[in-house]
N, C-alpha and C positions, 0 to 999 in steps of 0.2 A: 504494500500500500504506500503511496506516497506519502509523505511526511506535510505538508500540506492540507492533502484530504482528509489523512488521519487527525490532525488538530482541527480541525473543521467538527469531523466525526466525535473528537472526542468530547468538546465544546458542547454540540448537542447532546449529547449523552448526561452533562453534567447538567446541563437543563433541564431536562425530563426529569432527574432523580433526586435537584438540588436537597430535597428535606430529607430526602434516606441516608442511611448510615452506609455511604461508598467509600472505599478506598482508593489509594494511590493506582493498586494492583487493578482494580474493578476499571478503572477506566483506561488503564494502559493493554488488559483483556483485551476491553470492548473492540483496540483497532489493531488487535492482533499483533503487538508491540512488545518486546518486554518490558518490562518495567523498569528496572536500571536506565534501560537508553533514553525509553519515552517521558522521564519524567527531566532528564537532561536535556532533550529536544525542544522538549515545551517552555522551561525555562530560558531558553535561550532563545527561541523565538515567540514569547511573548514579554517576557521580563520578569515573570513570576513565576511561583512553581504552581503546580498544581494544585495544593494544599492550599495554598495563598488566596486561587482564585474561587474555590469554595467558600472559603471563610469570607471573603470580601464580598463573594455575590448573596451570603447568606443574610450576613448584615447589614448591606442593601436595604434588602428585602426586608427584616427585621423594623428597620428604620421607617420604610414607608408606610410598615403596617401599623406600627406603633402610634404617628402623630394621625391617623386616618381612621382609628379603629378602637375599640374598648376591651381590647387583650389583658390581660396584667402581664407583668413583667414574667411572673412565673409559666406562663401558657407561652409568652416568645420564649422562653427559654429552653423549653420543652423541646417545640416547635420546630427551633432552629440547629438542636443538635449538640447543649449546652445541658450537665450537670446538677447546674444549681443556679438561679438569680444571682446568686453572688459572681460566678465564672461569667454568667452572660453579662451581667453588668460593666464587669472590668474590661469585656472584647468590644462592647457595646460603643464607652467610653474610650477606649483606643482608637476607635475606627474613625467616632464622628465627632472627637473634642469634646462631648458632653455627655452625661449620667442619662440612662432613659427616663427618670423622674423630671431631669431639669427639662428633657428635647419635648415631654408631654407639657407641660406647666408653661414653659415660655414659648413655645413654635418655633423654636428657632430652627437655623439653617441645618438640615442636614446632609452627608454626601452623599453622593449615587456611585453606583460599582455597576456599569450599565454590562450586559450579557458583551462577549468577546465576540466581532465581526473579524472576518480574516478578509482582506482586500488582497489582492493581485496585481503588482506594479512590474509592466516591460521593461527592461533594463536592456542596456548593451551587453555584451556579451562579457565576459567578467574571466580575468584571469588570475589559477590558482595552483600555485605549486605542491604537488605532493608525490610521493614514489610510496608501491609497495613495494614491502620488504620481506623477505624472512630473517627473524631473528632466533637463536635458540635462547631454552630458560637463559637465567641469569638469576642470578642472589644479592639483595643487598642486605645492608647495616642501614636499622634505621630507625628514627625514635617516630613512636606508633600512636596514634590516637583515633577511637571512635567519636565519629560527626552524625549527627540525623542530615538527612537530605534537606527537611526544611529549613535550615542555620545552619549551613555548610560553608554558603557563600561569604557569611559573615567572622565566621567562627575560624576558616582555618588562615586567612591572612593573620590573625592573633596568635595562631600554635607558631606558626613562621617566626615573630615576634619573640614569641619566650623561649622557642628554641634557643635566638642566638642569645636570647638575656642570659640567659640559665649558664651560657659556658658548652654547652652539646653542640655549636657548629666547631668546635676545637675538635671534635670526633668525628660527626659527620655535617659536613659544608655542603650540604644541599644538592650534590648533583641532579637528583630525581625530585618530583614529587608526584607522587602515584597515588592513585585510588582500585581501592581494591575491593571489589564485592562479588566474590567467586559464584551466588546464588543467585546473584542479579534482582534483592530486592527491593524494597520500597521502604523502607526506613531508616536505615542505617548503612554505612560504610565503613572499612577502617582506609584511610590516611597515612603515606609513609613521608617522611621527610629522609631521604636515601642517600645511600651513596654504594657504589661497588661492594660488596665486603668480598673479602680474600680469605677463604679456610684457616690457612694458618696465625690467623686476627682472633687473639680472645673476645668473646662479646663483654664490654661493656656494662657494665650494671647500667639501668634505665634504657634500655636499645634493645629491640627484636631484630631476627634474622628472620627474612621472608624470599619467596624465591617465585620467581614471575615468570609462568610456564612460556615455551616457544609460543608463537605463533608469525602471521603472515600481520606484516602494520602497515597501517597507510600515514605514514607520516608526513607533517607537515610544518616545514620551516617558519618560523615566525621573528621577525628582526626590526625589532626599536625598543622604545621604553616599557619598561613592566608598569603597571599592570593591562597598557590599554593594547599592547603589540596579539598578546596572547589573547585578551579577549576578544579582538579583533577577529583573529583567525577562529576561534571555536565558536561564535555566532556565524562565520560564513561557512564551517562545516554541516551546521546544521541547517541553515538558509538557506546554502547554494550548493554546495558541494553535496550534502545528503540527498536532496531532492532529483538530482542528476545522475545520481550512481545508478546503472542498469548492471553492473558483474558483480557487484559484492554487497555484501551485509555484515553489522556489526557479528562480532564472534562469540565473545565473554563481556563481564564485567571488571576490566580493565580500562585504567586510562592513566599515561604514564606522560610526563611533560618533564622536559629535558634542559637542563639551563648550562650554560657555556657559562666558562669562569669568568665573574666580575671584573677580574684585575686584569682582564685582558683589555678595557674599556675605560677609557677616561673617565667616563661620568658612571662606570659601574651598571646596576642593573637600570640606569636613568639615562641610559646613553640610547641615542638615536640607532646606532649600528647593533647594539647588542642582540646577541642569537640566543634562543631558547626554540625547541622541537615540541609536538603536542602527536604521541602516538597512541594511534584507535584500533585494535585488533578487530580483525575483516576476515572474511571466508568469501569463498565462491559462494554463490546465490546456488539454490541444487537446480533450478532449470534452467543454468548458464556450465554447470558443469561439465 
């Protein structure tokens, strides 16, 4: 399925079901996707994850019904997929700057989270460097951390951070940082901050050893400043480059992103020329086999 029609598909889907209790999985199913990929595709070409735009379209919703209607707080809460008035309260007040008691009592403004249209814009033709590869395993040294997929984005530029606070880039300086979810699901990942390890290398107190099986990569060069060079390149894998592939499909849940040494670069990882790699393990499609 296209990547496209599949976010189209799956947009509808979350419309039909918005007040049922769906998951991640339930709507990465629905377009015959896995769920690892789909919820990284979606994010990248809409800006939010999945999760995000539930929650947002819910509260919407919530909002309009509330200043239009004689609900109590506890029936939206119900309603919308919330615990307890207290939980819906605090989501309630995060979304729209104010309590539902104040949005009832004053009218005041509140926001809309209108349902996601997907538009289709012609472009020139777009060019994009990548080669597949075959690589075999490899093992590195590397300090490990579990992320949820919904605060991932957030969360792991911070591990980056207290790695090198900590004194741990004295061990290992970054070559890699990988994402690994061998089961491809919908909540959680673990994160490697990496580097080669060599057998005869004692491990480290505080550092795991993990080992990143073969496969075939489609890698792609990515060269200027972090962090917009790299985001650059994985919004147009999943924009341009994904939607184009007719011979291959993702493989596993892997994704391994490659950085060239800082000190090679005047301004470091701030530098205009600086090189970092972003590889996607691929397989032949089986009706291109």
């Amino acid at each position: 399925m296209e990547w496209f029609k599949a976010v189209g598909e799956a947009v509808d889907y979350m419309e039909a079901h918005i007040l049922e209790d769906i998951t991640v999985s339930d709507v990465a199913s629905h377009v015959y996707i896995s769920t690892f990929h789909f919820q990284k595709g979606f994010s990248m070409l809409c800006g939010y994850t999945i999760k995000e735009y539930i929650r947002n379209r819910r509260l919407s919703l919530a909002g309009g019904e509330l200043i239009s209607g004689n609900a109590t707080v506890m029936e939206l809460a119900m309603k919308y997929g919330y615990d307890s008035p207290d939980s819906f309260t605090k989501a309630f007040s995060r979304f729209h700057g104010v309590s539902p008691s104040m949005a009832r009592k004053e009218k005041v403004m509140l926001k809309s989270f209108a349902p996601l249209k997907l538009t289709i814009s012609l472009k020139g033709g777009y060019l994009m460097d990548y080669k597949i590869t075959k690589k075999e395993s490899f093992t590195v040294l590397a300090s490990s951390k579990e992320f949820s997929y919904e605060n991932a984005k957030q969360e792991i530029p911070v591990f980056w951070q207290e790695h090198f606070a900590s004194g741990k880039g004295e061990t290992v300086c970054g070559m890699f940082g990988i994402n690994v979810d061998p089961r491809m699901g919908d909540e959680k990942f673990e994160y490697l901050i990496a580097d080669i390890y060599h057998p005869s290398r004692e491990i480290p107190e505080g550092f795991a050893v993990r080992t990143i099986p073969a496969f075939d990569w489609a890698v792609f060069p990515c060269r200027g400043a972090l962090p917009d060079s790299l985001q650059d390149v994985n919004t147009k894998i999943f924009s341009e480059w994904l939607p184009a592939l007719k011979e291959y499909e993702f493989a596993a849940g892997y994704c391994v992103e490659m950085y060239d040494s800082p000190e090679k670069y005047p301004k470091g990882t701030e530098d205009e020329n600086y090189y970092t790699e972003i590889w996607i393990p691929v397989k032949k499609k089986i009706d291109n086999a």
